[in-house]
N, C-alpha and C positions, 0 to 999 in steps of 0.2 A: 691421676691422669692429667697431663697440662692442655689448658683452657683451650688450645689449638686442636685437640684432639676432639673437645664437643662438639666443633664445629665443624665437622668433617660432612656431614651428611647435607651441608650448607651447597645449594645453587645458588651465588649471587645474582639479587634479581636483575642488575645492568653492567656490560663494561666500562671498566672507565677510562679506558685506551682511545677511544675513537673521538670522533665529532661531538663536543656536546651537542645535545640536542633537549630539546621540552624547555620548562617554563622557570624563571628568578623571578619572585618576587621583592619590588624595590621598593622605597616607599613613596615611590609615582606613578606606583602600580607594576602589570606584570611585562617582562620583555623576553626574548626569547634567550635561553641559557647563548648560545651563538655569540651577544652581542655584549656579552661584558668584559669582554678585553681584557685587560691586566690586572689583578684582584687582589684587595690586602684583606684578607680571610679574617684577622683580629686585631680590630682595633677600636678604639675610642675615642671619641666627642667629647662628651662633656661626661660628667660622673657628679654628683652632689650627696656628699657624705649626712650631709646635715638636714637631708629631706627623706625622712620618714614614713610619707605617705603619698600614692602619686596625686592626690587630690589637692594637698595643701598649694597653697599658695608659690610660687616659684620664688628662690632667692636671688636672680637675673632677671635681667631683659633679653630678649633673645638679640637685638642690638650689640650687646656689647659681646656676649659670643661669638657670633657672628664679623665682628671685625676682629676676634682676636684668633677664628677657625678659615675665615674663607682663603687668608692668604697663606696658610698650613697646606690644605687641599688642591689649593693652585699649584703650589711646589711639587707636589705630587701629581699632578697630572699631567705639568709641563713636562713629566720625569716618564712620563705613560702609564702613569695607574688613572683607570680609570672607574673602576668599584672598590668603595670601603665597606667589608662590613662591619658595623658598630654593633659592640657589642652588650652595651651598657643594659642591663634588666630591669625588669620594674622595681619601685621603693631605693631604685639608686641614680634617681635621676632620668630614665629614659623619658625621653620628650620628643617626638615621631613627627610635631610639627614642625621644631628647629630643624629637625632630619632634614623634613621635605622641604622645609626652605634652603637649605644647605645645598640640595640636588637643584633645586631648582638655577641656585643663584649661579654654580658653577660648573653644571654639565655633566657632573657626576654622577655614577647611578651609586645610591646609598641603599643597603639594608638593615632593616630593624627586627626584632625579635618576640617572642614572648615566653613565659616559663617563670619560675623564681630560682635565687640567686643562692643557697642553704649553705654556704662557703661562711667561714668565719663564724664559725658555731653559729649559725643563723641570725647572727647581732642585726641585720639589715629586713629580717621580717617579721610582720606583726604577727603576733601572739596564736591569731586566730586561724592563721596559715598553719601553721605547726599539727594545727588539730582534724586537718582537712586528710580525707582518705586519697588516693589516687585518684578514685573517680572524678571527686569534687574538684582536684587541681585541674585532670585533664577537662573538662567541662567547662572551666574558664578557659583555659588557653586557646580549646575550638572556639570557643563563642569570639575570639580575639580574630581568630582565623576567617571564620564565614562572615563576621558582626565590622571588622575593623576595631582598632583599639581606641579605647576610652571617647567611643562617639567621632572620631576625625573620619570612620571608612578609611584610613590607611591600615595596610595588615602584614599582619610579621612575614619576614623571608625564610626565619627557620627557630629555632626551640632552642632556648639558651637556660641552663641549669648550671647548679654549682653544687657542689658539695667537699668535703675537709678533706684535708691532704691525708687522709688514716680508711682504714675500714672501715667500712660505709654503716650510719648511723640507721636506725630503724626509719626516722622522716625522711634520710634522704637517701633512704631505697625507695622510700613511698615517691620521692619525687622523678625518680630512674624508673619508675614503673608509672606515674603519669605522665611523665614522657612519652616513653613506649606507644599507650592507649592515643595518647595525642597523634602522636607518627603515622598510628596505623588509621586514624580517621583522617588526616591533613594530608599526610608524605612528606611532612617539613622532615628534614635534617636535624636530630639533635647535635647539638653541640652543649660538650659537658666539663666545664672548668673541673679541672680532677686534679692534676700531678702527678704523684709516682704511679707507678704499677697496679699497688694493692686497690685503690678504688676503680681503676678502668675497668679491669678484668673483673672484678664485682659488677660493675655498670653493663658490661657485656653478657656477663650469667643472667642478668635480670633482662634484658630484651631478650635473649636466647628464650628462657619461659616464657615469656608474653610472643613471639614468636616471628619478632625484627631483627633483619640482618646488620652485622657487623657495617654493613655498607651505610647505615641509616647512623651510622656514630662516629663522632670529630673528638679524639682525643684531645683537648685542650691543655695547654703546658705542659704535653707528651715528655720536652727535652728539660722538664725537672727526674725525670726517671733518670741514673746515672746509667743502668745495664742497659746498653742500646741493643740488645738481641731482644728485649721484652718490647720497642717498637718495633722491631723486626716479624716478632712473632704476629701481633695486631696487627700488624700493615697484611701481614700475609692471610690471617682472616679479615680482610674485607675491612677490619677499621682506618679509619682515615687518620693522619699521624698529623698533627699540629705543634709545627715549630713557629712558636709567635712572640718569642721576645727577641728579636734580634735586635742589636742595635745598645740592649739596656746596658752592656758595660762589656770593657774590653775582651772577659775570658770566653763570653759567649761569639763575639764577633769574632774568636781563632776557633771556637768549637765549632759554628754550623758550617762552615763549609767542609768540615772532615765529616762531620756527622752526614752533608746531606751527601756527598759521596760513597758514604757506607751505603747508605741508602738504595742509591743508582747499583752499588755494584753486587747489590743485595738483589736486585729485580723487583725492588718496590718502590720507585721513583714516583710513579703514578698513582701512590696513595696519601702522598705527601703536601700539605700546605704551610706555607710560609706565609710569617707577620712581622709586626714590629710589638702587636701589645702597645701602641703610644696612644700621644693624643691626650688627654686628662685634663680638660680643662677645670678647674676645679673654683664653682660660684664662691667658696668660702675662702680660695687664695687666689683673685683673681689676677695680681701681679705673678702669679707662680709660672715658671717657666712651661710651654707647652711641646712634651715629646714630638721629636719631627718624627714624617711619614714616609723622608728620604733615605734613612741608609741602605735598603734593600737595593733601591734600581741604583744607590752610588756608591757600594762599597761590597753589597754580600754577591750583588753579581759579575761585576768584575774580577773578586776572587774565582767564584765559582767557574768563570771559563779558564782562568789561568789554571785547572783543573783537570780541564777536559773537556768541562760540560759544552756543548752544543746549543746553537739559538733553539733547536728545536726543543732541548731539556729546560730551557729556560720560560719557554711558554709550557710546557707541559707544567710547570710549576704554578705558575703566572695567571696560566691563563685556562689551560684543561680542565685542571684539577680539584679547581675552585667552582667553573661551570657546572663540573659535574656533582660536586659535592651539595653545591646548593640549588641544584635542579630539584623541581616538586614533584614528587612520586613516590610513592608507598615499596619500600624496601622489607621485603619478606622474606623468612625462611620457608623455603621449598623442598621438602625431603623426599 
């Protein structure tokens, strides 16, 4: 039986056609889904490979960040993106007071997260995560959600997980199934760094039993999948399709605008987000180039009308799709 067939008995619990509407959490608190305008659904700030623990001592100033991110985000705003969400996890650097100084200094509404990150055979968490049940994970991430993180009162916008690009490991189904339990007591949004097919569709069987809709899950680097019927097929059960690396090198800047046309002429344009994955500032190479946050509004949509697509398809992209995705509400299966 194919994954789309278990899904059948699924009522999505909202459409994502209309007006967003309900609540983003930012990290300046909550605003109404309405007012975040143009949205890059996957990106990054800063990441620090060489920070272990979030407690330790930081290998920056938020200074010098700060002057080498603010005039990044200006570019991008002066372009009309006006929400980033960052996507960076705990033990890899996330820092939610840089965030909020960042929204603060340039007008932008930012998103932060919480969940752990189990991508890279887990090389990025301590020992003692490894050994925690589901219960235990989701139990910190709510405590994140009601409590604020690490003491600041700012609180995540949505649940960012990872796990290997193969068939889902025993931890990080445990971590696909603390998600789940988190969803259904938060309504944050997971989003699931995954890649090809064979972990989504796993990721998805495992909310299906815990008892969260397809609609509550963000394929992340969906368009590492080559078979584009298998985002077809998730888009059409209710998962959200995330195209986030554009921009990274030339063969994908001629794929995605064929890709997101397939999409459109597919009838699942409305389950679709769009990134760049940039951004990277990195404390350990801090002369290192930092990924811009411009190709999308200067290059992938310009294509994309020479297409076809319509202003309206371009905020559906933009602007809809994203609102609705990280709007907070508990996403159930209703049979």
């Amino acid at each position: 039986m194919k994954a789309s067939q278990l899904f059948s008995v699924i009522l999505l619990a909202a459409s994502c056609t209309g007006q967003p509407h309900g609540k983003i959490i930012t990290v300046t608190g909550e605003i109404p889904a309405s007012q975040t305008g143009r949205t890059l659904e996957h990106e990054h700030i800063l990441t620090d490979y060489d920070r272990q623990e979030n407690n330790q001592p930081e290998t920056y100033t938020a200074g010098q960040v700060m002057d080498k991110v603010i005039p990044e985000l200006q570019k991008a705003k002066a372009l009309g993106i006006q929400t980033v969400v960052e996507c960076t996890p705990a033990y890899l650097g996330r820092d939610v007071k840089l965030l909020k100084a960042l929204s603060e200094r340039t007008g932008m509404y930012i998103l932060t997260n919480t969940g752990y990150y189990g991508a890279q055979n887990n090389r990025f968490l301590p020992p003692e995560v490894l050994l925690m049940p589901a219960e235990e994970l989701a139990g910190k991430w709510i405590a994140e959600f009601e409590q604020g993180i690490e003491g600041t009162g700012i609180k995540p916008g949505f649940i960012k997980i990872g796990v290997d690009r193969k068939a889902l490991s025993e931890f990080h189904a445990t971590l696909v199934r603390a998600a789940a339990l988190t969803h259904k007591a938060t309504g944050l949004t997971i989003m699931a760094h995954s890649g090809p097919a064979v972990a989504a569709f796993q990721e998805l069987e495992i909310l299906r039993e815990e008892g969260v809709s397809p609609e509550a899950f963000i394929w992340t680097h969906a368009t590492d999948e080559k078979d584009s019927t298998r985002l077809v097929e998730a888009a059409k059960m209710g998962a959200w399709i995330s195209a986030d690396k554009y921009g990274w090198d030339e063969s994908l800047t001629v794929r995605y605008p064929r890709l997101l046309k397939m999409m459109k002429d597919q009838g699942v344009l409305n389950k679709v987000l769009i990134s760049h994955d940039a951004g990277w500032y990195d404390p350990g190479q801090p002369e290192k180039n930092f990924k811009p946050y411009t190709p999308i509004p200067t290059k992938l949509i310009p294509d994309l009308k020479k297409l076809g697509f319509t202003e309206d398809d371009i905020n559906q992209l933009l602007i809809k799709n994203p609102a609705n995705a990280f709007t907070v509400r508990k996403r159930l299966i209703k049979e």
